[in-house]
C-alpha positions as a printed NumPy array, in Angstrom:
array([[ 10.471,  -6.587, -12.289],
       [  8.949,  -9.957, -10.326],
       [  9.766, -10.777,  -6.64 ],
       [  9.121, -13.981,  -5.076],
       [  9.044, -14.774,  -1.479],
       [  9.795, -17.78 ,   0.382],
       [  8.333, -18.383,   3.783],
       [  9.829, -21.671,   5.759],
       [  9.482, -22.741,   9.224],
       [ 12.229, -24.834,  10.416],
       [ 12.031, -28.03 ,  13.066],
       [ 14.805, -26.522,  14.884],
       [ 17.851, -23.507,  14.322],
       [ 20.498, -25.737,  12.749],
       [ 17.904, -26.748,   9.732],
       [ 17.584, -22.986,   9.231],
       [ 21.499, -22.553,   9.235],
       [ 22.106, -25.462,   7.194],
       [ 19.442, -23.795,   4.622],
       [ 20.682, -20.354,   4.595],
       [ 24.255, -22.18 ,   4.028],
       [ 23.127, -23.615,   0.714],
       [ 21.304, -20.88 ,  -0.484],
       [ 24.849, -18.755,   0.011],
       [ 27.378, -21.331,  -1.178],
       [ 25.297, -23.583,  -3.555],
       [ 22.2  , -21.683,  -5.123],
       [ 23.503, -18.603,  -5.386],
       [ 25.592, -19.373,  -8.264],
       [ 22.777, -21.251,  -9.976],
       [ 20.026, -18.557,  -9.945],
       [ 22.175, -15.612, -10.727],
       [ 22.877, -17.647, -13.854],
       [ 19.307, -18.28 , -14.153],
       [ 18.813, -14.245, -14.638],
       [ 18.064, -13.516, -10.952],
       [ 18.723,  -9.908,  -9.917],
       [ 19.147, -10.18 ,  -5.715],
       [ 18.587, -13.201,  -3.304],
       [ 18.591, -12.013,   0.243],
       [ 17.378, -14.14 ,   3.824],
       [ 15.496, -12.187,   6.102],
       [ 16.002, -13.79 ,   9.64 ],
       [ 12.017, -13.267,  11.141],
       [ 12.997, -15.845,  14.185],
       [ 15.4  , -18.213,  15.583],
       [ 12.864, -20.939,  13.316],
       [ 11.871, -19.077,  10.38 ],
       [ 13.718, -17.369,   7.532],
       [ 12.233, -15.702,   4.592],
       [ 14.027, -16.04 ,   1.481],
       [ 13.746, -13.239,  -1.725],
       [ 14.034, -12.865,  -4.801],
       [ 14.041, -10.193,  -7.503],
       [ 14.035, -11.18 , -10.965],
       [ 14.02 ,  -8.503, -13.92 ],
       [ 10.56 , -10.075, -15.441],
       [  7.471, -12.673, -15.376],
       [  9.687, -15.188, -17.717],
       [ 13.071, -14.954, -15.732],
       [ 10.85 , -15.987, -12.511],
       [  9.608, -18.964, -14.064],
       [ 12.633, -20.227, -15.937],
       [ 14.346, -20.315, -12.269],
       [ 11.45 , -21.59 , -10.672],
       [ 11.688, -24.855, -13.173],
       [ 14.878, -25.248, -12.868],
       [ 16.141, -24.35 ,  -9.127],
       [ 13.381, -23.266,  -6.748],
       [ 11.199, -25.97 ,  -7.483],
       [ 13.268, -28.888,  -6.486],
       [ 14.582, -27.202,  -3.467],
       [ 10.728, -26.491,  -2.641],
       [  9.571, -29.991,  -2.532],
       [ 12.187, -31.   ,  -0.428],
       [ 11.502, -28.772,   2.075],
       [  7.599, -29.643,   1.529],
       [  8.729, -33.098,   1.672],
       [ 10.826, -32.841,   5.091],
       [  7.002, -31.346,   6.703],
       [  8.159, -28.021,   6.81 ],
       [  5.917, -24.978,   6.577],
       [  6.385, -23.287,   3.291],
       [  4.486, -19.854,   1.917],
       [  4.867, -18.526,  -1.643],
       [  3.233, -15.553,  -2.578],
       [  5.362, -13.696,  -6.049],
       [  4.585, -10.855,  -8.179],
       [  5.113,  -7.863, -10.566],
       [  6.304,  -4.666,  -8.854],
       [  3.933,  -2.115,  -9.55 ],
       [  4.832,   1.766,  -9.386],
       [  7.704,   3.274,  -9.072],
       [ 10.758,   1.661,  -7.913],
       [ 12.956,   3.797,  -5.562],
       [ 16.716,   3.594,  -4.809],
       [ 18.806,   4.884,  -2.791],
       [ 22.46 ,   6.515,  -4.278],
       [ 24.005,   4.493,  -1.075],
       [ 22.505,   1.145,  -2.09 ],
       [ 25.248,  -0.274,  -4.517],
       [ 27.861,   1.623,  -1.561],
       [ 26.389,  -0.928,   0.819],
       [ 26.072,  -3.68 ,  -1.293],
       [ 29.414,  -3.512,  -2.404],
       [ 30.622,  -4.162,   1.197],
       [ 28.094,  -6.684,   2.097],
       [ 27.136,  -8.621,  -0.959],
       [ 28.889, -11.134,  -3.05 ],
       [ 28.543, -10.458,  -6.604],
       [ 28.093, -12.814,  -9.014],
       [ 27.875, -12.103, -13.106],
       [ 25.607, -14.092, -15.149],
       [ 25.838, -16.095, -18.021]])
């Protein structure tokens, strides 16, 4: 598996809202179709937000990097904001919890892909 974080600073709370908004309503859709595995937001402050992803491999991350993340990238690069990537393989042994697809179910939306 391949998880990619998103960093971003916002100028103010409602530029975070707006963001975490279209990531719910608008890319959600777009990257589960691309072959990603979980999007979630951490909240660090009222300001910043973390976004991440889990994709099932190296060539699932970059297909949805070209053709969603990218874009939406930029534009927050171009609007000044402060934006951190770091991505990579998971390494070791991946643990789960039985209770994991119990929470999900009452907290996620599910989407299938394509």
């Amino acid at each position: 598996m391949y998880v990619r974080t998103i960093k971003i600073t916002f100028k103010d709370a409602m530029a975070k809202e707006m963001f975490v908004n279209y990531t719910d309503t608008k890319a959600d859709e777009k990257g589960i179709g691309n072959g990603t595995l979980m999007k979630f937001i951490m909240s660090n402050s009222d300001l910043i937000a973390t976004l991440i992803l889990i994709f099932p491999d190296y060539d699932t991350f970059r297909r949805d990097d070209e053709n969603l993340a990218s874009p939406i990238i930029q534009s927050m690069r171009n609007q000044d904001l402060k934006v951190e990537l770091h991505q990579g393989e998971i390494v070791g042994a991946t643990a789960v919890s039985t209770d994991f697809l119990k929470t999900l179910e009452k907290e996620a939306t599910f989407y299938s892909s394509k």
